[in-house]
C-alpha positions in Angstrom: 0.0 0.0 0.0 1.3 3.2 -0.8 1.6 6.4 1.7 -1.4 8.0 -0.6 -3.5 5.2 -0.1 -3.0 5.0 3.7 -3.6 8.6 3.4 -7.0 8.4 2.0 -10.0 7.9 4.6 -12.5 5.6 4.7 -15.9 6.3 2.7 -18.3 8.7 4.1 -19.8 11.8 3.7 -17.8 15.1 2.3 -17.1 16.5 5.8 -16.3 13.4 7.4 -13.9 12.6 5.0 -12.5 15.9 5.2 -12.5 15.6 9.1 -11.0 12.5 9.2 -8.1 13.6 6.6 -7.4 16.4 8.2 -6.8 14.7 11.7 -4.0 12.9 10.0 -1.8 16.7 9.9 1.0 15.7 12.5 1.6 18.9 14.9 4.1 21.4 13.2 2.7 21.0 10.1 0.4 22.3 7.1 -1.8 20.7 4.0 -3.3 23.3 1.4 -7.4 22.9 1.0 -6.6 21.7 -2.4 -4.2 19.1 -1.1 -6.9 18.0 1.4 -9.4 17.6 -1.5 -7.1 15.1 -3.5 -7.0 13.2 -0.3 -10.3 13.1 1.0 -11.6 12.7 -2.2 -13.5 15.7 -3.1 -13.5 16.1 -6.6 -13.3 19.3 -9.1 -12.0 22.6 -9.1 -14.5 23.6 -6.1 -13.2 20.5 -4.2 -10.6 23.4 -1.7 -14.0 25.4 -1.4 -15.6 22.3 -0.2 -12.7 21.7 2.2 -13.4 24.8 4.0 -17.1 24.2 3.9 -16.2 21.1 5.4 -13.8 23.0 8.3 -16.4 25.6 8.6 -19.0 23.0 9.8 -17.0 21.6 12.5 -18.2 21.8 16.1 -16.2 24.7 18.3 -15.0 21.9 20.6 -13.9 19.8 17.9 -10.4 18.0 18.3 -10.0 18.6 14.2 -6.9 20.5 13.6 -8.4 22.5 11.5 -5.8 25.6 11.8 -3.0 23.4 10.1 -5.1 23.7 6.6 -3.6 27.1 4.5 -4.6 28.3 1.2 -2.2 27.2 -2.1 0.0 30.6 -1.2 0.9 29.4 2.0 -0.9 31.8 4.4 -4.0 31.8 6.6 -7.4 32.3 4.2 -9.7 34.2 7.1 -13.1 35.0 6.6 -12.5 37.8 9.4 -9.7 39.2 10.8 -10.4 37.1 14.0 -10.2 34.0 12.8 -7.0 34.7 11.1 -5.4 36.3 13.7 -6.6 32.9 16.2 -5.3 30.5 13.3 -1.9 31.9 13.5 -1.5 31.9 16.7 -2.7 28.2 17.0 0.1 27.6 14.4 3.1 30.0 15.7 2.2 27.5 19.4 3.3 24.7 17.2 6.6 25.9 16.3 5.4 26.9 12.5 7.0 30.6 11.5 5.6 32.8 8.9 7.6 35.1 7.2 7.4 39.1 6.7 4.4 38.8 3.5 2.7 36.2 6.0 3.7 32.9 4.2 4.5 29.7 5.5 7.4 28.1 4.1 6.3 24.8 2.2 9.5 23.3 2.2 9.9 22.9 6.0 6.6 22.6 6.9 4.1 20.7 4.3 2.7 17.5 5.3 3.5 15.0 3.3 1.4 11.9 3.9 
């Protein structure tokens, strides 16, 4: 079995496959939505929308580590300044640096599953 295929989760519905992907993200490091659709199987160029639909629905006390999913430039993609500032922060407490423009550098810390 290859590391994709371990990688993939078991059927379900969009979100829990999402979810379940998503939970595989080892501390100190990142996956882009789009990199989360390939994974968890959701199809099509809306499938790193659907990722965040996914992320958006989770429950506020949900052990998902939903902060370590970044938009294809490497940065935080916040629908309010809030959010953005609290996803950073979650990330910066596990060791991940951004640089001046706000970026996170791929090469040290994408997940690659």
């Amino acid at each position: 079995m290859s590391r994709r295929e371990r990688a993939v989760p078991a059927p379900g519905n969009r979100n829990q496959r999402v979810w379940r992907t998503v939970l595989q993200i080892p501390r100190g490091k990142v996956a882009t939505y789009g990199q989360i659709a390939g994974l968890a199987d959701v199809p099509g160029p809306t499938g790193p929308r659907q990722v965040g639909y996914a992320l958006a629905a989770l429950a506020s006390d949900s052990a998902v580590p939903w902060q370590r999913v970044v938009n294809a430039a490497g940065a935080v993609s916040a629908r309010d300044t809030v959010g953005g500032a609290s996803q950073r922060a979650l990330l910066e407490a596990e060791g991940i640096t951004f640089d001046a423009r706000g970026k996170i550098d791929f090469e040290r810390y994408r997940w690659t599953p």
